[in-house]
TIMI-571511 format. One record per residue (C-alpha): x, z, y; residue in one letter. Coordinates in steps of 0.05 Angstrom, whole numbers, plus 5000, padded with zeros to 4 digits. Each point is the difference from the previous one (the first is absolute). Example, Ala and Ser with C-alpha at 12.3 -4.5 7.8 and 13.67 -1.06 7.14 Angstrom:
REM TIMI-571511
+------+------+------+-----+
|    u |    w |    v | res |
+------+------+------+-----+
| 5246 | 5156 | 4910 |   A |
| 5027 | 4987 | 5069 |   S |
+------+------+------+-----+
END
This chain:
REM TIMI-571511
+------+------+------+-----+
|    u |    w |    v | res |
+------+------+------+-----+
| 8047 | 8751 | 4444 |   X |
| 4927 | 4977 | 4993 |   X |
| 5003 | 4966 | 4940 |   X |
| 4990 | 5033 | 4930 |   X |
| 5069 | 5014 | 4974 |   X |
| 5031 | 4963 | 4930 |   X |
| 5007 | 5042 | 4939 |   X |
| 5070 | 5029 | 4985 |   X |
| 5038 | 4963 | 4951 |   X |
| 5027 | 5033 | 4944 |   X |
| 5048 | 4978 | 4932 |   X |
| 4946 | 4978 | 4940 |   X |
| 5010 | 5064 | 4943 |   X |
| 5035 | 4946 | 4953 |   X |
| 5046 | 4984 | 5062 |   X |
| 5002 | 4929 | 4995 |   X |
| 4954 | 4989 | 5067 |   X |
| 4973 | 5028 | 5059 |   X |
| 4935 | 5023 | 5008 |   X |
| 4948 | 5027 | 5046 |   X |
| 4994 | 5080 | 5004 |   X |
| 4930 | 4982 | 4963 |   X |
| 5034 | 4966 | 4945 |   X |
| 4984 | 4932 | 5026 |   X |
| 5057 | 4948 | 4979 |   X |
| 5033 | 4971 | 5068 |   X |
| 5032 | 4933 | 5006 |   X |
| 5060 | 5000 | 5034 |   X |
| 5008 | 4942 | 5039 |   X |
| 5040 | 4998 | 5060 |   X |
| 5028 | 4964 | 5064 |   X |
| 5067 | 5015 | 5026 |   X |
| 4987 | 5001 | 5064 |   X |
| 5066 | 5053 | 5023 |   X |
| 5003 | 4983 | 5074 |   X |
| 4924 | 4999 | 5023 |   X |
| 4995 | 5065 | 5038 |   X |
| 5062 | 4967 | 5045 |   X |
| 4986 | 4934 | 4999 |   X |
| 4929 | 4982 | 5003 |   X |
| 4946 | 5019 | 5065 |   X |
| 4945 | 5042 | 4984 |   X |
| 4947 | 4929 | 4996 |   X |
| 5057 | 4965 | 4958 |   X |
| 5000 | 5063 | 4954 |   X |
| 4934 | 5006 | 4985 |   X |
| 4994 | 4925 | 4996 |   X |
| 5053 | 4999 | 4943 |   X |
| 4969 | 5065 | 4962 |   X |
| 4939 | 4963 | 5003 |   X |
| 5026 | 4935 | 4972 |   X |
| 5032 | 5042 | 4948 |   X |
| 4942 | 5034 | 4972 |   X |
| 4965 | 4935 | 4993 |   X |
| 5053 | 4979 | 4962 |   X |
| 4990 | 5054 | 4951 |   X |
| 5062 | 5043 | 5016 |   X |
| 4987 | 5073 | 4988 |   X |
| 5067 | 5036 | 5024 |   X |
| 5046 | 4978 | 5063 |   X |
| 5072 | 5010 | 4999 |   X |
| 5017 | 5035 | 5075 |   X |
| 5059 | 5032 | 5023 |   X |
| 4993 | 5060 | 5053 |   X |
| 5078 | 4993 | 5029 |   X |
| 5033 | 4930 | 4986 |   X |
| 5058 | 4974 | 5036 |   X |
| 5011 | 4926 | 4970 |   X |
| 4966 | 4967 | 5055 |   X |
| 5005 | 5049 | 5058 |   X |
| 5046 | 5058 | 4990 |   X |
| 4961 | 5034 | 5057 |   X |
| 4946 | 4995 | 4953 |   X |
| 4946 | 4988 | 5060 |   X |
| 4930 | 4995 | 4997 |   X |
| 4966 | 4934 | 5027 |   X |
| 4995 | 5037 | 5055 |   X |
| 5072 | 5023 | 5014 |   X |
| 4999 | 5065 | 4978 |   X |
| 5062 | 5019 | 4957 |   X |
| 4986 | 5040 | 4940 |   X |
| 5045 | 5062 | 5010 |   X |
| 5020 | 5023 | 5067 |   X |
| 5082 | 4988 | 5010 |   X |
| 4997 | 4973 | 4924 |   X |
| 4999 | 5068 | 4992 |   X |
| 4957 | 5016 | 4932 |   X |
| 4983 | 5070 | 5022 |   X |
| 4959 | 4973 | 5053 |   X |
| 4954 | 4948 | 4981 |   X |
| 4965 | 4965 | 5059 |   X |
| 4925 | 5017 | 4989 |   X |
| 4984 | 4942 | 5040 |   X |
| 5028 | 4950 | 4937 |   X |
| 4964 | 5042 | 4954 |   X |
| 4930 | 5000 | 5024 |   X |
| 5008 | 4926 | 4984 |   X |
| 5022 | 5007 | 4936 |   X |
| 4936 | 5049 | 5003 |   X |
| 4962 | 4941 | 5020 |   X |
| 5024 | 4957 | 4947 |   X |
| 4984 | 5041 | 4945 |   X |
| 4932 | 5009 | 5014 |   X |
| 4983 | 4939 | 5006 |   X |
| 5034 | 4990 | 4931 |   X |
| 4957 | 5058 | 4965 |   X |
| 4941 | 4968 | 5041 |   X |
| 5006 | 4935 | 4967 |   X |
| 5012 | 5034 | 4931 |   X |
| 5071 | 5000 | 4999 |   X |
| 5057 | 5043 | 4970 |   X |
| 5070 | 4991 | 5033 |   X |
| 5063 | 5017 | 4967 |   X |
| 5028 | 5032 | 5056 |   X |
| 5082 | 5010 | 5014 |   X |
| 5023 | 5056 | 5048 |   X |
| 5065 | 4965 | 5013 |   X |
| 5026 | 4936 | 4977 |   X |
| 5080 | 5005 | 4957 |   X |
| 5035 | 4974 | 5058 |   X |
| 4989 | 5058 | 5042 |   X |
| 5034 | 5048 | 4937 |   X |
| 5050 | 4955 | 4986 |   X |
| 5027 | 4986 | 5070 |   X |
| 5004 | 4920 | 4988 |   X |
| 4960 | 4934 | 5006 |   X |
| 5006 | 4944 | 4943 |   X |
| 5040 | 4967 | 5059 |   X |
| 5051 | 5047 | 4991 |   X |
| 4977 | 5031 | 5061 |   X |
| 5014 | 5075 | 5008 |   X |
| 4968 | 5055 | 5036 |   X |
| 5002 | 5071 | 5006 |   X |
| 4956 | 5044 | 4945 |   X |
| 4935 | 5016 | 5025 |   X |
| 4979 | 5029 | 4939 |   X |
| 5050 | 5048 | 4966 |   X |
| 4990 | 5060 | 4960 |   X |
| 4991 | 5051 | 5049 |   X |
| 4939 | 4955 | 5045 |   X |
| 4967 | 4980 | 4936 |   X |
| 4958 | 5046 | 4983 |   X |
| 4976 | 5025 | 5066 |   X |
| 4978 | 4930 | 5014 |   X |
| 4967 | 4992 | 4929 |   X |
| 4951 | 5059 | 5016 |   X |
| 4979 | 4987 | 5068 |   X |
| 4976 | 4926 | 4977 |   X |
| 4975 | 5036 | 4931 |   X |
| 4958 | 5038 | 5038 |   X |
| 4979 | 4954 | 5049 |   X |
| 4964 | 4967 | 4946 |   X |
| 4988 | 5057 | 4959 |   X |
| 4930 | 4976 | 4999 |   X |
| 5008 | 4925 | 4986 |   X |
| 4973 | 4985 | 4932 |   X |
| 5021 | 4925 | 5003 |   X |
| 5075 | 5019 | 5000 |   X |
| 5051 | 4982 | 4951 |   X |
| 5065 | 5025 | 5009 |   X |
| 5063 | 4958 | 4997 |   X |
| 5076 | 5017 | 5015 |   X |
| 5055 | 4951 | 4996 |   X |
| 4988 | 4934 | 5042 |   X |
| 5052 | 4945 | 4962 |   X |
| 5050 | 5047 | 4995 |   X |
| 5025 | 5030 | 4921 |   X |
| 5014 | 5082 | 5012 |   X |
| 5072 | 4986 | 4989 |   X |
| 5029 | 4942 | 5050 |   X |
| 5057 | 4967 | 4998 |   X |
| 5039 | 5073 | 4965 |   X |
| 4957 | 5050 | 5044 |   X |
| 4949 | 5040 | 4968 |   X |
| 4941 | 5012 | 5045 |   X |
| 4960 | 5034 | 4949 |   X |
| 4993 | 5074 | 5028 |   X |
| 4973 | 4958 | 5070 |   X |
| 4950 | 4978 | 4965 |   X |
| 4982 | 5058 | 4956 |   X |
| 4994 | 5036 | 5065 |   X |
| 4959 | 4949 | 5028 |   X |
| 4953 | 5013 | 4942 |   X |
| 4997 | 5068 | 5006 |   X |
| 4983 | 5000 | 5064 |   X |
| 4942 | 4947 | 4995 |   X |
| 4974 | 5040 | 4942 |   X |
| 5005 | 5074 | 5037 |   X |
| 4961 | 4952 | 5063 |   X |
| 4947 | 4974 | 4950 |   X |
| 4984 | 5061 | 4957 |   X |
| 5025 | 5057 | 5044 |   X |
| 5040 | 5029 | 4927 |   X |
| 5076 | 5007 | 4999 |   X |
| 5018 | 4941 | 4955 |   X |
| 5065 | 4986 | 4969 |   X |
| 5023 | 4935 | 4975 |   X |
| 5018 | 5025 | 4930 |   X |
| 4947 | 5044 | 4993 |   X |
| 4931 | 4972 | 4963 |   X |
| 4939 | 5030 | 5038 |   X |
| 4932 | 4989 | 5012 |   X |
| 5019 | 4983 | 5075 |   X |
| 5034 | 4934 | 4975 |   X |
| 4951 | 4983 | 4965 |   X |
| 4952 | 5001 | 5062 |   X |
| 5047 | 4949 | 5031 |   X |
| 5008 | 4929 | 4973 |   X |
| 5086 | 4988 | 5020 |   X |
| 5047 | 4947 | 4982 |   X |
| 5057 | 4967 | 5016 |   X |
| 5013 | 4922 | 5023 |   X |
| 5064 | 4978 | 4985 |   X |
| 5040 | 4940 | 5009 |   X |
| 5025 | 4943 | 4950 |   X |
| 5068 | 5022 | 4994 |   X |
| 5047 | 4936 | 4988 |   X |
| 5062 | 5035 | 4973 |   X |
| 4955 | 5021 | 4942 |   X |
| 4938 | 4971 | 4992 |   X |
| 4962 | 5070 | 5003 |   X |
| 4928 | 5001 | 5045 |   X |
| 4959 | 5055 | 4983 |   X |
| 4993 | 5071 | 5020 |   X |
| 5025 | 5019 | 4943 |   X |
| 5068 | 4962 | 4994 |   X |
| 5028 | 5054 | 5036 |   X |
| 4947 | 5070 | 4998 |   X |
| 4996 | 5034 | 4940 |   X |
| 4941 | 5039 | 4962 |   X |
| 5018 | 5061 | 5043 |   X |
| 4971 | 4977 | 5067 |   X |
| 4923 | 5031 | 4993 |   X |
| 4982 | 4980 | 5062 |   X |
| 5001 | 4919 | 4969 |   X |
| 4925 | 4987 | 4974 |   X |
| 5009 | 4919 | 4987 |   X |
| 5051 | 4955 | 4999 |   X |
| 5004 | 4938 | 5058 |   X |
| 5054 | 4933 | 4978 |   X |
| 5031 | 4963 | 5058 |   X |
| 5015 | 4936 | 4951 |   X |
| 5017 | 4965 | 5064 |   X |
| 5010 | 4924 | 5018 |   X |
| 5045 | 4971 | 4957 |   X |
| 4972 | 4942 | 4953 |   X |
| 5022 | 5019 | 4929 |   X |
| 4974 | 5079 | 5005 |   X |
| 4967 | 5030 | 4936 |   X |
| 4960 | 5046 | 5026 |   X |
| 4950 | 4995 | 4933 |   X |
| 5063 | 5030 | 4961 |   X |
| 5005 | 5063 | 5059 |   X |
| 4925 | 5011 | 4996 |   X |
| 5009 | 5002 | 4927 |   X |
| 5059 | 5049 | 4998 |   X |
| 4975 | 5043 | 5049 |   X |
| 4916 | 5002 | 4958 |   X |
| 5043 | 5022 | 4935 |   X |
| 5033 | 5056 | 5031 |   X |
| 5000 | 5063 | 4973 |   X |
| 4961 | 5038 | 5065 |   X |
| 4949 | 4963 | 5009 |   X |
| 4992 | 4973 | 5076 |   X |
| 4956 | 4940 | 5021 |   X |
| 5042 | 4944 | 5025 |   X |
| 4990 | 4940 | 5046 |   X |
| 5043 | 4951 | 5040 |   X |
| 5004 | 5020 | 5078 |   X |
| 5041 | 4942 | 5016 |   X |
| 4997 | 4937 | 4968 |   X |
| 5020 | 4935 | 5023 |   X |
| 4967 | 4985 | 5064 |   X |
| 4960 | 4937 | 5017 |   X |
| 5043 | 4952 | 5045 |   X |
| 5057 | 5046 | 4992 |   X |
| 5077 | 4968 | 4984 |   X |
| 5017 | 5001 | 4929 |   X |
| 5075 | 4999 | 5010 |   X |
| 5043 | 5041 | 5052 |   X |
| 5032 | 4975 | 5049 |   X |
| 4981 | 4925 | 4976 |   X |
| 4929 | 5030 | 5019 |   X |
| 4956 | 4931 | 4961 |   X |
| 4962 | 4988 | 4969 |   X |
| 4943 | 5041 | 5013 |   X |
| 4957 | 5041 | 4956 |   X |
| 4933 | 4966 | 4988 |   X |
| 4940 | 5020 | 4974 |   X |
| 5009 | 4992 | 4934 |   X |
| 5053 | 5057 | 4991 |   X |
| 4946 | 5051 | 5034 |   X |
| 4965 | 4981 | 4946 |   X |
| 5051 | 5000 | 4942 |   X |
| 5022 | 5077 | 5029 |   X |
| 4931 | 5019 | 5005 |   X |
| 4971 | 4989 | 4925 |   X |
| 5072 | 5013 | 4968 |   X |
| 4989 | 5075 | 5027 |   X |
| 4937 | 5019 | 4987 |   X |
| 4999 | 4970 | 4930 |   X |
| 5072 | 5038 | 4981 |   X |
| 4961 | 5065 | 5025 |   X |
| 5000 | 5002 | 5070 |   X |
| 4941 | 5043 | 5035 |   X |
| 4993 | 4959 | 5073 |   X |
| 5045 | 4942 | 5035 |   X |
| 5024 | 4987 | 5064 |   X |
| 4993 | 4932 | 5031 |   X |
| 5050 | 4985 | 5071 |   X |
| 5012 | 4941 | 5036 |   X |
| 5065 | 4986 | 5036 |   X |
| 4966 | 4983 | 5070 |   X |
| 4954 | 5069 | 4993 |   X |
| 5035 | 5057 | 4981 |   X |
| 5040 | 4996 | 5073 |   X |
| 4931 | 4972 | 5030 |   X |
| 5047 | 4930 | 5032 |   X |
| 4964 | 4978 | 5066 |   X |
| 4986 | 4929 | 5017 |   X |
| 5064 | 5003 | 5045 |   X |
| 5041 | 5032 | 4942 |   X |
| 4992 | 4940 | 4954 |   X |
| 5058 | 4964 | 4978 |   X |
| 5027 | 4959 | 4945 |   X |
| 4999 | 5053 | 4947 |   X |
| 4944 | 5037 | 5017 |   X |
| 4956 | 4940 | 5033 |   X |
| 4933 | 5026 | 4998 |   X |
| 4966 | 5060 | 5037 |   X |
| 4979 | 5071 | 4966 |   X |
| 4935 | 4960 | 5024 |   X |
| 4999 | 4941 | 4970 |   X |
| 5037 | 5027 | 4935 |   X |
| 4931 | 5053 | 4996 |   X |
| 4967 | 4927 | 4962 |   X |
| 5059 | 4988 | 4955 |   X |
| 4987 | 4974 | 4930 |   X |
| 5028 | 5062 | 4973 |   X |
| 4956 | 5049 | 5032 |   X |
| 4941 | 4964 | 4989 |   X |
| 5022 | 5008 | 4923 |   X |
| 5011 | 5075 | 5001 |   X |
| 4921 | 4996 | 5010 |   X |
| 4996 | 4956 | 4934 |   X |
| 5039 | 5048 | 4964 |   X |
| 4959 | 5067 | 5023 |   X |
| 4940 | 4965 | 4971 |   X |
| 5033 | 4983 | 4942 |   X |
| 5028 | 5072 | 4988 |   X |
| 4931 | 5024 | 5013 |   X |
| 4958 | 4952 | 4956 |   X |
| 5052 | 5012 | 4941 |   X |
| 5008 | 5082 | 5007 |   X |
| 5073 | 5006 | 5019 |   X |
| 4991 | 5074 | 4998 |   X |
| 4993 | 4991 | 4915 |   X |
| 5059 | 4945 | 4995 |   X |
| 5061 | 5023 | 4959 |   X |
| 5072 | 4950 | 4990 |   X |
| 4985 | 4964 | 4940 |   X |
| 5069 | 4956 | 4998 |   X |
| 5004 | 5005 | 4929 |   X |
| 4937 | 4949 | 4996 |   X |
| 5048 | 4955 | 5021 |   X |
| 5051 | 4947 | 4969 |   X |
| 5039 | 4977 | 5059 |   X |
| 5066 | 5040 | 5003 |   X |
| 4986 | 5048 | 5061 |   X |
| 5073 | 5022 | 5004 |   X |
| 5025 | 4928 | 5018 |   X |
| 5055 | 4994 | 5057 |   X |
| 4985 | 5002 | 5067 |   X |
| 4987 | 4926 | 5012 |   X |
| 4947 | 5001 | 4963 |   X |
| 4954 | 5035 | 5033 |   X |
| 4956 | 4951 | 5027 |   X |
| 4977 | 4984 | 4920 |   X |
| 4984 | 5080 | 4991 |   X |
| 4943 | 5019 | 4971 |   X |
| 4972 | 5059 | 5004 |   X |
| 4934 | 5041 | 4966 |   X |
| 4956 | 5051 | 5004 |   X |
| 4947 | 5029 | 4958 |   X |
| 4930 | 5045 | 4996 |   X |
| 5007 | 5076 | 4983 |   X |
| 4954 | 4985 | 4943 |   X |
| 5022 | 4930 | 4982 |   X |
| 4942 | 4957 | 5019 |   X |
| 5036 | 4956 | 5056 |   X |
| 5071 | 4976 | 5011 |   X |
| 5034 | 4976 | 5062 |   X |
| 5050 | 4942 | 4998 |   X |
| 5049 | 4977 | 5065 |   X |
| 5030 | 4930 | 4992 |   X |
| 5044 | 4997 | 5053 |   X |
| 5004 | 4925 | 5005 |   X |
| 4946 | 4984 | 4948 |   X |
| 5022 | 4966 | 4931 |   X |
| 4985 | 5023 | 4932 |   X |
| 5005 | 5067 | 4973 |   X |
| 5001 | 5033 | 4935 |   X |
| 4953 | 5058 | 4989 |   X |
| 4993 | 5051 | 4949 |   X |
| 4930 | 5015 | 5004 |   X |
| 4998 | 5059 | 4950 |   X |
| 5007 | 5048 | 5054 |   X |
| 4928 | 4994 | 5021 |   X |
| 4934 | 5035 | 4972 |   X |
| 4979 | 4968 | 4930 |   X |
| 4930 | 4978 | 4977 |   X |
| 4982 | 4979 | 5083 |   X |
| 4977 | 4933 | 5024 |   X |
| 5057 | 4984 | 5053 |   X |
| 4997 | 4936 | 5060 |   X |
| 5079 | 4986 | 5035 |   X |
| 4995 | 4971 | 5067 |   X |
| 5051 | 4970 | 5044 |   X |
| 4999 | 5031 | 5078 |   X |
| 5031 | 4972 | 5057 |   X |
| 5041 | 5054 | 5040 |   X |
| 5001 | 4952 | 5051 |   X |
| 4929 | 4981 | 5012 |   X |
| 4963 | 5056 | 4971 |   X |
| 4963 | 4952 | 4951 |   X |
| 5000 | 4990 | 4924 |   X |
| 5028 | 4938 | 4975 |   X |
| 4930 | 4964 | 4966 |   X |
| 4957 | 5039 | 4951 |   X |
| 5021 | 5065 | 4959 |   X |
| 5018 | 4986 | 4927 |   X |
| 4991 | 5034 | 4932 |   X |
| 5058 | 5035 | 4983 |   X |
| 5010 | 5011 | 4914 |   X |
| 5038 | 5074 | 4991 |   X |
| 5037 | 4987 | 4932 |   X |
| 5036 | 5068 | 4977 |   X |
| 5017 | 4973 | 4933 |   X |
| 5077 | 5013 | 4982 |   X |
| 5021 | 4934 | 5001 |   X |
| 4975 | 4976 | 5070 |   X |
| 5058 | 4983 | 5042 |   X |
| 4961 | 5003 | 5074 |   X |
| 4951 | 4952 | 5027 |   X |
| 5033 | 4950 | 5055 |   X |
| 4963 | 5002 | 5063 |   X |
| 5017 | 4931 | 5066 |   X |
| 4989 | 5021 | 5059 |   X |
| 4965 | 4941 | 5040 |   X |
| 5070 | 4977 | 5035 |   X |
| 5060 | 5017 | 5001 |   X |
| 5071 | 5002 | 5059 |   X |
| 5011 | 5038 | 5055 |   X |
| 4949 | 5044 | 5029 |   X |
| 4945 | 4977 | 4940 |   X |
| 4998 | 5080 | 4990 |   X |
| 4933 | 5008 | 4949 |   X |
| 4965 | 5063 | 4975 |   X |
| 4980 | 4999 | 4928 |   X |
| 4940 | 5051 | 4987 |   X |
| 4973 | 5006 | 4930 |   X |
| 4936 | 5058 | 5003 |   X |
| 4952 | 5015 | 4955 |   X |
| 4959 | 5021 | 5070 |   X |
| 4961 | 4957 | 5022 |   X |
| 4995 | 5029 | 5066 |   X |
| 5070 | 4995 | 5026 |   X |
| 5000 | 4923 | 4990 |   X |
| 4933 | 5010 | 5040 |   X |
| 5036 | 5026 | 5051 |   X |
| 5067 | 4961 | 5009 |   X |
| 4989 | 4948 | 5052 |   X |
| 4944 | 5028 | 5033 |   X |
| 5025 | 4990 | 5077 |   X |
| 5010 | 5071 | 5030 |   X |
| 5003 | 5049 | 5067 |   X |
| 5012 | 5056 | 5025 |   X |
| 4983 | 5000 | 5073 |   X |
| 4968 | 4959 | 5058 |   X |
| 5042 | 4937 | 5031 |   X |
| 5046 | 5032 | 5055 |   X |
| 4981 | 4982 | 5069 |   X |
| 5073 | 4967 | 5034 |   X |
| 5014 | 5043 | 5066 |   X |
| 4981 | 4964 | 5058 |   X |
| 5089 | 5010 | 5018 |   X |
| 5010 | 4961 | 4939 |   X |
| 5019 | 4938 | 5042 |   X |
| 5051 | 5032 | 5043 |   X |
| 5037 | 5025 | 4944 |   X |
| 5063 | 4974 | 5024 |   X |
| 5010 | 5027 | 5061 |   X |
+------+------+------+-----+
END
């Protein structure tokens, strides 16, 4: 590598966030892009990294052995990733690709939240109902776990991720000691120290771990944590899968999982994906835009440290000749998506308003946040400052709001002002707010400027005058990328 590498991440001391190994608060904000070292040719790749970063992304998604679309698990170039699908003997052809690929990442200023093995190849079955022979079991884990530890023993961009859609029991069997294996392997790779996965050490915490699950429909359960316990040391955060289904609260998860008793941060790996069918096997509608959104700002105002945007056409990168009636746009084409183009609007808003000193502030609220399910597209949900001086409100399809404004900072001069998720803009000129902690106010009733479906607003009420400075200020984070001169060709 030529480039300067990225500070090591690290969990913030109050372990709500993640942070840089000089204390610097990190946004996570991430791509799922699980099939790219397969799927994508080396100009297409760094094509797609480079849209990314100007897009604001900070962290991509990848998988290092994933079987959904090729269960050879090839290389754009043909190479298959383990000789005889034998895991013993990984093909160090595939692998100086995935090399490749992750310099490039660290190049462009990227972390990637990197998987050793996608679920299917523990569990021995596709979401088809396909079955295969075990390729990882309990006595291959953690060999394999160490060699690719070590590989990138020296990566500081790395985040570490078991799981791949798959809860550590499935369907009765309990995979859990091929995982913990897995684990210690990866960390005895990493740190060269004999780690255990019960065992609290400093080694862990030298290793950022977690685990993606799936949304498990017999129960409802999606987090790491529906199923792992306290004892597992060798968990540092906590990663939701809240899935694709329409009616998900994933607010009330991120909620449950922030008020815990041992503290871990917590964001959603998984949420609904752009273009992606809301109903199985009826497979439309499709997820638009506006439930990236509604995911998105539900999360990080319940607590969560990062998000994770994905699009339906991206994560298994869908060529031009791969388009059908479901999935009817190109990983390509889907790069300039509405919803992407909003994750940008929402870094810059996280930024401008310090999301590192947000804290859940439903209590602020009179709308009853424990309503049924079908009412989640009238949720609103709110956030406010560590010291009281600004407070965060998401109207998920705009209307009028009751708010108790007593939580904020007394004796300050406060302005409200109404921001557009979806354009980045304020809605007209900032107002004066009045803070009235007398006993008998009842809450001050704020309109959003419209109200329906997808007229999501953001209510912000500061007493700084330098975050309504900032919100709406166009920003980005890297040149235009060049298109690769193949781009035309695509579907051949």
């Amino acid at each position: 590598m030529t480039h300067e590498p990225l500070e090591r991440l690290r969990v913030s001391r109050d372990g709500r966030r993640l942070e840089t190994a000089s204390g610097r608060p990190f946004f996570y904000l991430a791509d799922t892009a699980w099939t790219l070292p397969q799927r994508l040719k080396w100009d297409d790749a760094d094509y797609f990294m480079q849209r990314r970063r100007e897009q604001g992304f900070t962290v991509l998604q990848i998988v290092a052995l994933d079987p959904e679309r090729d269960e050879q698990m090839r290389d754009p170039a043909g190479h298959p990733a383990l000789i005889d699908g034998d895991l013993s003997r990984p093909n160090e052809l595939y692998f100086r690709y995935l090399d490749r690929v992750l310099d490039r990442a660290e190049e462009l200023g990227f972390y990637v939240l990197l998987l050793p093995v996608w679920g299917q190849l523990v569990v021995g079955e596709s979401w088809g109902g396909k079955t295969f022979p075990r390729t990882v079991t309990k006595e291959n884990a953690y060999a394999f776990g160490e060699w690719i530890g070590e590989r990138y023993r020296g990566r500081t961009n790395l985040i570490w991720c078991l799981g791949g859609d798959r809860q550590p029991i499935h369907n009765g069997t309990d995979y859990c000691d091929v995982w913990r294996r897995l684990a210690e392997g990866i960390g005895h790779g990493v740190t060269g120290e004999d780690c255990r996965w019960n065992v609290p050490s400093a080694a862990w915490d030298r290793l950022l771990l977690t685990y993606h699950t799936c949304f498990e429909v017999e129960t409802g359960e999606f987090s790491t944590m529906s199923y792992w316990t306290d004892e597992e040391a060798w968990i540092s955060f906590i990663a939701l899968q809240s899935g694709h289904g329409r009616e998900t609260r994933s607010y009330a998860v991120v909620r449950k999982e922030y008020e815990r008793e041992r503290i871990l941060p917590v964001l959603d790996a998984e949420p609904a994906y752009e273009r992606m069918p809301m109903n199985w096997p009826q497979l439309f509608p499709l997820h638009d835009d506006w439930i990236v959104r509604m995911r998105a700002y539900w999360n990080l105002l319940a607590g969560a440290f990062g998000h994770t945007y994905g699009h339906a056409s991206v994560w298994c990168m869908i060529s031009e000749k791969e388009r059908n009636e479901v999935l009817s746009t190109s990983w390509f084409e889907a790069l300039s998506h509405p919803g992407a183009g909003q994750m940008a609007i929402l870094r810059g808003f996280v930024e401008a308003m310090d999301v590192s000193d947000w804290v859940p502030a439903q209590g602020v609220l009179a709308h009853d946040t424990t309503c049924a399910e079908d009412c989640v597209d009238h949720h609103r949900q709110a956030a406010i400052g560590r010291d009281g001086q600004f407070l965060i409100v998401y109207f998920t399809d705009g209307g009028s709001e009751t708010v108790d404004l007593a939580a904020l900072a007394p004796g300050i001069e406060y302005r409200g002002a109404w921001f557009d998720p979806r354009t980045g803009q304020l809605d007209g000129e900032p107002f004066p707010v009045s803070v009235r902690t007398s006993p008998e106010a009842s809450g001050t009733v704020f309109t959003a400027p419209t109200t329906g479906p997808a007229c999501d607003w953001l209510l912000v009420i500061t007493s700084r005058a330098e975050q309504l400075g900032r919100l709406g200020r166009p920003r980005t984070w890297g040149e235009t990328a060049e298109v690769p001169a193949m781009s035309m060709i695509w579907a051949e």
